[in-house]
C-alpha positions in Angstrom: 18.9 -201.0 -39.0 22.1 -202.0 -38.1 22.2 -199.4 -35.2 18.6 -200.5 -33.8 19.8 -204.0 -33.8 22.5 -203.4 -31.6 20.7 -201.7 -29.3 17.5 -203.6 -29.3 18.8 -206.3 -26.7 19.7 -203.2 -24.5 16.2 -201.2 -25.2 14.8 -204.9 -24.9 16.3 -206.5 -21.4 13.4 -206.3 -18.8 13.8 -204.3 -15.1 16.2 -206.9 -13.5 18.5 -207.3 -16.4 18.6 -203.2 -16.9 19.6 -202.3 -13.1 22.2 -205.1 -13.9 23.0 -203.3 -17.2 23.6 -200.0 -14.8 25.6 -200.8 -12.5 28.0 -202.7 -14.8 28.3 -199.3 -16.8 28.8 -197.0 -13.5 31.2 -199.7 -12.8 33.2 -199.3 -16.1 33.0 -195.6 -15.8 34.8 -195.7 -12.3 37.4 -198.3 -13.9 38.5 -196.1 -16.7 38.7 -193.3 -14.7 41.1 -195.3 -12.0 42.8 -196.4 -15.2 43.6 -192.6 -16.4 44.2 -191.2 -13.2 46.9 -194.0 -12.2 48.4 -194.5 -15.7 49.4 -190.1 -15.0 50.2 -191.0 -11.5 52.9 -194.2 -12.0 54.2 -192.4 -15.2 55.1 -189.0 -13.4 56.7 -191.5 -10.5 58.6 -193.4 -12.8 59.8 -190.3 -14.8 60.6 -188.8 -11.4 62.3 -191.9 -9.3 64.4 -192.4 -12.7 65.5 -188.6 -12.5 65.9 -188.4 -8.7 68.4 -191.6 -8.7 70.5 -190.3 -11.5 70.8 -187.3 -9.0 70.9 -189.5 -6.2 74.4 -191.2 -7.8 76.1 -187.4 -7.9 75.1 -185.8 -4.5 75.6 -188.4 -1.7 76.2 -186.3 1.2 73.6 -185.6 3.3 73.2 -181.9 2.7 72.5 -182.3 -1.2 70.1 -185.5 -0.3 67.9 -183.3 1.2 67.2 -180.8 -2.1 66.2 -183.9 -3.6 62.7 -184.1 -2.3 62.2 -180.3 -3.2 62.9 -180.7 -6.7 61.2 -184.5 -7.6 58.1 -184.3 -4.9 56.3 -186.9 -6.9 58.7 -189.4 -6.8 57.8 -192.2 -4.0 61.5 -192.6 -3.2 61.1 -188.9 -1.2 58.9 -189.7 1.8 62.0 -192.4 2.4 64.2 -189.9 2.0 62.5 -187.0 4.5 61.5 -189.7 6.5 65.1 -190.4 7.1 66.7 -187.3 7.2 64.1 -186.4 10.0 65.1 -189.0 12.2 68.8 -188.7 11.6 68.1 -185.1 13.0 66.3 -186.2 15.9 68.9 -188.8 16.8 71.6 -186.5 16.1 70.0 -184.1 18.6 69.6 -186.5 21.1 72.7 -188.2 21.2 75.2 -186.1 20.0 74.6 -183.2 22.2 74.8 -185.4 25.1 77.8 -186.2 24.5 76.6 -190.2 23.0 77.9 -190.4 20.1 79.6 -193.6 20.3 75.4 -194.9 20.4 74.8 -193.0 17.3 75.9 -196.0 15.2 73.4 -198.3 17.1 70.7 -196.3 16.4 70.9 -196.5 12.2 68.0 -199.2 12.3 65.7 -196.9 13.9 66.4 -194.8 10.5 65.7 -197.9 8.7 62.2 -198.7 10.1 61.4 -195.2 9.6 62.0 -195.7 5.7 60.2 -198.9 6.0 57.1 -197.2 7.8 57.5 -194.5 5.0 57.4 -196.9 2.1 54.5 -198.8 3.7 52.5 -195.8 3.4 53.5 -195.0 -0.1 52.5 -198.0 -1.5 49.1 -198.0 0.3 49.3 -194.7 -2.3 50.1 -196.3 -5.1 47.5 -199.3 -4.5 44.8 -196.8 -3.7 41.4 -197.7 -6.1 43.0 -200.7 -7.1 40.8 -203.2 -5.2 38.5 -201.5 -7.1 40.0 -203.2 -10.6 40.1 -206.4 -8.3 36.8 -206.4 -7.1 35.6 -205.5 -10.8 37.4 -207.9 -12.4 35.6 -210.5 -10.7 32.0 -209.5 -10.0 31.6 -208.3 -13.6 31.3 -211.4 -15.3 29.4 -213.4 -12.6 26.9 -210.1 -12.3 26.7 -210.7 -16.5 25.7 -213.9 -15.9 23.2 -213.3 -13.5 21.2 -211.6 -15.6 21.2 -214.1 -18.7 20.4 -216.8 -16.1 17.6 -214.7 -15.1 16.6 -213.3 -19.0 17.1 -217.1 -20.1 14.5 -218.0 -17.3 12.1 -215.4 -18.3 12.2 -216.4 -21.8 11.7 -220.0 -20.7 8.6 -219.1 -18.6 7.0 -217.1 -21.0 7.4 -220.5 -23.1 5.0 -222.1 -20.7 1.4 -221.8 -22.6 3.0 -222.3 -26.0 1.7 -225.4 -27.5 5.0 -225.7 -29.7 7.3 -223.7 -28.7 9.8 -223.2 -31.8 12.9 -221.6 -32.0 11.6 -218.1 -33.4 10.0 -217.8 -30.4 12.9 -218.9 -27.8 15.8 -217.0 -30.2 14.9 -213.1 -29.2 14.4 -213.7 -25.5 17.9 -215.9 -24.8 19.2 -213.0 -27.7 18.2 -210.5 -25.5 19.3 -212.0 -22.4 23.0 -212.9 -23.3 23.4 -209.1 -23.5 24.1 -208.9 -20.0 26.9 -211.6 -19.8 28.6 -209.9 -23.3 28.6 -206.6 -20.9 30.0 -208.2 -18.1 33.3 -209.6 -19.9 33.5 -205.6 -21.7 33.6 -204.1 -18.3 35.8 -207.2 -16.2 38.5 -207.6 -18.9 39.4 -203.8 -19.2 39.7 -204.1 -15.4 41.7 -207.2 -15.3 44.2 -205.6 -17.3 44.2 -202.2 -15.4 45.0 -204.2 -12.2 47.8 -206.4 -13.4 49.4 -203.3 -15.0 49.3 -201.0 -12.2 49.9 -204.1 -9.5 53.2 -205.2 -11.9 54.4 -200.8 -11.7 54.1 -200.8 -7.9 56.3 -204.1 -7.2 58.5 -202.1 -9.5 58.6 -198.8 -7.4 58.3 -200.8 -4.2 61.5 -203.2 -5.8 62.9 -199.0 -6.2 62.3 -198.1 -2.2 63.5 -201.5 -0.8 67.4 -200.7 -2.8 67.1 -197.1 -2.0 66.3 -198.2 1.8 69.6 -200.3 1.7 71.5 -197.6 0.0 70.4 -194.8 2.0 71.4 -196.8 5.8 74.7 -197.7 4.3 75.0 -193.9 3.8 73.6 -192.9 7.3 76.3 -195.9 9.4 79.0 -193.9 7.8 77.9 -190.4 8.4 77.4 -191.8 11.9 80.8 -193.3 12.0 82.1 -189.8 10.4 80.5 -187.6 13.2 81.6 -189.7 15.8 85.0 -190.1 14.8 85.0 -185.6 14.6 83.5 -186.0 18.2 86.0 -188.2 19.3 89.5 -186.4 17.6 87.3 -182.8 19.0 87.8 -184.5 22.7 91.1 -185.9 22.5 92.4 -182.5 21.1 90.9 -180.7 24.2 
């Protein structure tokens, strides 16, 4: 008994308040499953950004930066990090073999904003499906209360030839209908506190990048300085 009247508003709620009913349980569905696969995806990041700075503190020369990204690839610190050692390479090419080195210094901001671009882009991947949470958070409850509005209505309208309507008769119907709202809140709050959680781990990690960021360029204007002061004692020996 107890089962049946649980489920009677649900077996109960006429066609408007069950495609309601539907689409707040696909919606919960895709929620949980955000919820699982970014709870495995921040926790391996976290574990991994925690790992790769511990590293990061021991090997600060550029040739042992760049084994970093091969041995924590799920870290969101190592797109900075290949992003920067790529265009250190490209500036080195450029303006070290032309005999420009004394430029070579300038140009550390354009590793800078290639971090930045880098970061932008991972946390775009770290925010991915989360609008989702946002949306659900606050359609649920209003799509909830939709469909009581409209089960309450019905209820009221069937009311209409009663010569005494009494409260038997009113009880199932706004019974029935409240099932919707109570739905609504079951799928919005699990969502609301999906979002805030994985929202408050990215501004973490993105809190991570923007150090590393200022770390790494401090360590790029001194390995500029260093190759341009080898440069400059290589022409004044010759």
């Amino acid at each position: 008994m107890a089962g049946q009247s649980f489920f009677a508003p649900f077996l109960n709620a006429g066609l408007f308040a069950l495609i309601i009913l539907i689409i707040l349980f696909l919606m919960s569905i895709i929620s949980w499953a955000i919820f699982f696969r970014k709870i495995r995806q921040f926790r391996r990041a976290r574990s991994q950004t925690r790992a790769l700075l511990e590293n990061f503190n021991i090997r600060r020369e550029l040739t042992n930066l760049s084994e970093l990204s091969k041995l924590f690839p799920a870290s969101p610190l190592v797109p900075l990090l290949t992003a920067a050692i790529e265009e250190w390479q490209v500036l080195k090419n450029e303006f070290f073999n032309h005999n420009r080195e004394d430029n070579l210094n300038l140009l550390v901001p354009n590793i800078t904003e290639a971090m930045e671009r880098a970061a932008s882009r991972t946390l775009e991947q770290l925010e991915s499906s989360l609008p989702f949470l946002a949306i659900t958070t606050m359609v649920a409850p209003f799509l909830g209360l939709l469909g009581t509005v409209q089960g309450v209505l019905r209820t009221f309208l069937s009311l209409r030839g009663a010569q005494l309507p009494t409260l038997q008769l009113i009880a199932p119907g706004i019974s029935d209908a409240l099932v919707t709202t109570v739905m609504g809140l079951l799928v919005a709050i699990p969502a609301a506190l999906f979002y805030n959680y994985f929202v408050g781990q990215a501004r973490n990690l993105e809190g991570e990048m923007d150090r590393f960021i200022s770390e790494l360029t401090g360590i790029f204007r001194l390995e500029a300085c260093r190759v341009s002061s080898l440069e400059n004692q290589d022409t004044d020996a010759k």
